[in-house]
C-alpha positions in Angstrom: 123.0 129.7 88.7 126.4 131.9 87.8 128.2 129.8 85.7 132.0 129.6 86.3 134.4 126.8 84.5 135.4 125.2 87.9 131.2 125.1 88.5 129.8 124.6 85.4 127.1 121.6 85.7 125.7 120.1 82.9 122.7 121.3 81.6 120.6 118.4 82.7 121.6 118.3 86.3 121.2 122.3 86.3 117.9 122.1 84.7 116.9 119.0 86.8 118.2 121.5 90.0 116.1 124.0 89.0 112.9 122.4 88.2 113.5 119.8 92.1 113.9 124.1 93.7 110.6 124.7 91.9 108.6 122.0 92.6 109.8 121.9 96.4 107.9 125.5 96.5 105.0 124.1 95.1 104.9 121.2 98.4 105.6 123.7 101.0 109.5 123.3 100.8 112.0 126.2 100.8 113.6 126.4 96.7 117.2 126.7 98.3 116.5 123.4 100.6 115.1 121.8 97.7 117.8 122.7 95.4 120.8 121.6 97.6 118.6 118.1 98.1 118.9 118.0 94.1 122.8 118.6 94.3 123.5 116.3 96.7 121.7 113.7 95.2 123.2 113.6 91.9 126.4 114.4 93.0 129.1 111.2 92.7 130.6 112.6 96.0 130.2 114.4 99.3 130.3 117.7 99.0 131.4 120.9 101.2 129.2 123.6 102.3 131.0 125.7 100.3 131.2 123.8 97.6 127.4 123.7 97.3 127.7 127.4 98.0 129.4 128.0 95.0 127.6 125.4 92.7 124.2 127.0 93.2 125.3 130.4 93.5 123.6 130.6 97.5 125.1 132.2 100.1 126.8 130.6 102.8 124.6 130.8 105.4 121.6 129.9 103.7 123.5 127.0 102.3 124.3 125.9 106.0 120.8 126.9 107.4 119.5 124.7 104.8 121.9 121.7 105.0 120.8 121.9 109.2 117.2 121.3 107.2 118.2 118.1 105.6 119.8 116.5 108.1 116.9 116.9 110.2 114.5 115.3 107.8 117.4 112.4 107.6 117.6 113.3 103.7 121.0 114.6 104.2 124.3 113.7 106.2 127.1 114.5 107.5 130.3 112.6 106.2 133.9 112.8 107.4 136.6 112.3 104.7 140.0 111.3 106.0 142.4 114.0 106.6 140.0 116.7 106.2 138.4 118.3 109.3 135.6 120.2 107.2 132.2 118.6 107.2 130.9 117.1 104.0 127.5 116.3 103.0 125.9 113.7 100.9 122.3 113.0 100.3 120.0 109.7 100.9 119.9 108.2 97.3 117.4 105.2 97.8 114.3 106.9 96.5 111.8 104.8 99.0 114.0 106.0 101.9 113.7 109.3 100.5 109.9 108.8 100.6 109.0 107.3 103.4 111.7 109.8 105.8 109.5 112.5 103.6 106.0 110.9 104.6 107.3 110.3 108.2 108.5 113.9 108.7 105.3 115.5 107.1 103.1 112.7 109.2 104.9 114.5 112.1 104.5 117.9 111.5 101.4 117.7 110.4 98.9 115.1 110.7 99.7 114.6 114.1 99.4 118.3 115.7 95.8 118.1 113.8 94.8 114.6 115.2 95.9 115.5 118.8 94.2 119.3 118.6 91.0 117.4 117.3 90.9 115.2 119.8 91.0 118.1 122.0 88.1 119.5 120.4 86.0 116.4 120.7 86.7 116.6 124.1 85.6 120.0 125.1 82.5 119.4 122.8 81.6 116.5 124.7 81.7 118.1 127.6 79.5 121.6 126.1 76.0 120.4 126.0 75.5 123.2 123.4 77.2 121.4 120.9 74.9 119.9 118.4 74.5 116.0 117.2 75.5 117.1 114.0 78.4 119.0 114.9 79.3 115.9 117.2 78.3 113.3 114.2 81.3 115.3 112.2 83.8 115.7 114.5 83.9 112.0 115.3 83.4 110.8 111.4 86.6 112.9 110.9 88.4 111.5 114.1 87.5 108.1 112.4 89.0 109.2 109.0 91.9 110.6 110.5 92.3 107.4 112.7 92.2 105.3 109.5 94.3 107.1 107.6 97.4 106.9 110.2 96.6 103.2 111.0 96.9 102.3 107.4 100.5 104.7 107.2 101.6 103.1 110.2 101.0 99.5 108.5 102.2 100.3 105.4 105.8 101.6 107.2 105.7 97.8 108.6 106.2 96.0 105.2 109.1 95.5 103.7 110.3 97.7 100.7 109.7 94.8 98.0 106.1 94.1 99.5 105.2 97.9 98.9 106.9 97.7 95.4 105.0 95.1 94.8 101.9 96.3 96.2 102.2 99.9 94.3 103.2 98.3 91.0 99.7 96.4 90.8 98.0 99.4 90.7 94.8 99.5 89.0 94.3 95.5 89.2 94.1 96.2 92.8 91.1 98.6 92.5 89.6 96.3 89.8 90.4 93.4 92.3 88.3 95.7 94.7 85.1 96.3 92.3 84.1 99.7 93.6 81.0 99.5 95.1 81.6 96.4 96.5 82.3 96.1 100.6 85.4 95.1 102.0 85.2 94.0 105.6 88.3 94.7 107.4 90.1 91.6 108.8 91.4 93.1 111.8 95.1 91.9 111.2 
């Protein structure tokens, strides 16, 4: 980032910018998008696109391109400040939020278009007598999974944030709680 002494940050929140832009490449995540998110959420105030801009040393439009980005994964918004007709941006700061918008968004754009095109594909195979038991066996036992899987998301969105604390923080007394190896049966709540 170029370093000027009206945009100097400190070295923490510069390195802490740089290493959120990395690690938003490593989950799928454009290193601009990920380094605005960083600036936004340290930052004590709203900022301007081109404030951002000249912060992290990003061009305008990528800055504005990326703040659209934000906003539509609800990590970002826009703010108005009194007297001023620019728009200002500040970021979601309560890390759960954060989370669960995250989980939502990815739940969205991705487990979802797979469990709808493999229901398709169950389909069609049930209908194609050439399509083996096994191949059948498969494709349901991964329906199933799949199935699980966004059952259990959809209750975990449906406890409240001190519950899931609560719940996370017990961590490995839960899975000694649960003896591996031992069956559960579901209770059907």
């Amino acid at each position: 980032m170029p370093e000027t002494p009206e945009t100097r940050l400190p070295v923490a929140v510069e390195n802490f910018i740089l290493r959120w832009g990395d690690m938003g490449t490593h989950w799928g995540i454009n290193r601009s998008i990920a380094q605005i998110h960083a600036l936004l959420y340290l930052s004590e105030h709203a900022l301007t696109a081109e404030e951002i801009s000249r912060q992290l040393g990003i061009a305008r439009s990528n800055v504005s391109n990326s703040l659209r980005e934000l906003v539509g994964w609800k990590l970002v918004r826009r703010v108005s400040v009194r007297a001023d007709r620019r728009d200002y941006f500040e970021a979601e700061t309560d890390l759960w939020e954060i989370v669960t918008r995250i989980a939502e968004g990815r739940k969205a754009r991705e487990i979802d278009p797979v469990r709808l095109a493999l229901k398709e594909c169950i389909a069609e195979a049930e209908a194609d007598p050439d399509v083996s038991g096994v191949a059948m066996t498969r494709l349901a036992d991964m329906m199933a999974f799949i199935d699980t899987m966004n059952n259990w998301y959809g209750q975990m969105l449906t406890l409240p944030k001190s519950t899931l604390v609560a719940l996370i923080s017990m961590g490995s007394r839960v899975v000694r709680a649960l003896r591996p190896g031992r069956s559960i049966e579901p209770t059907g709540r």
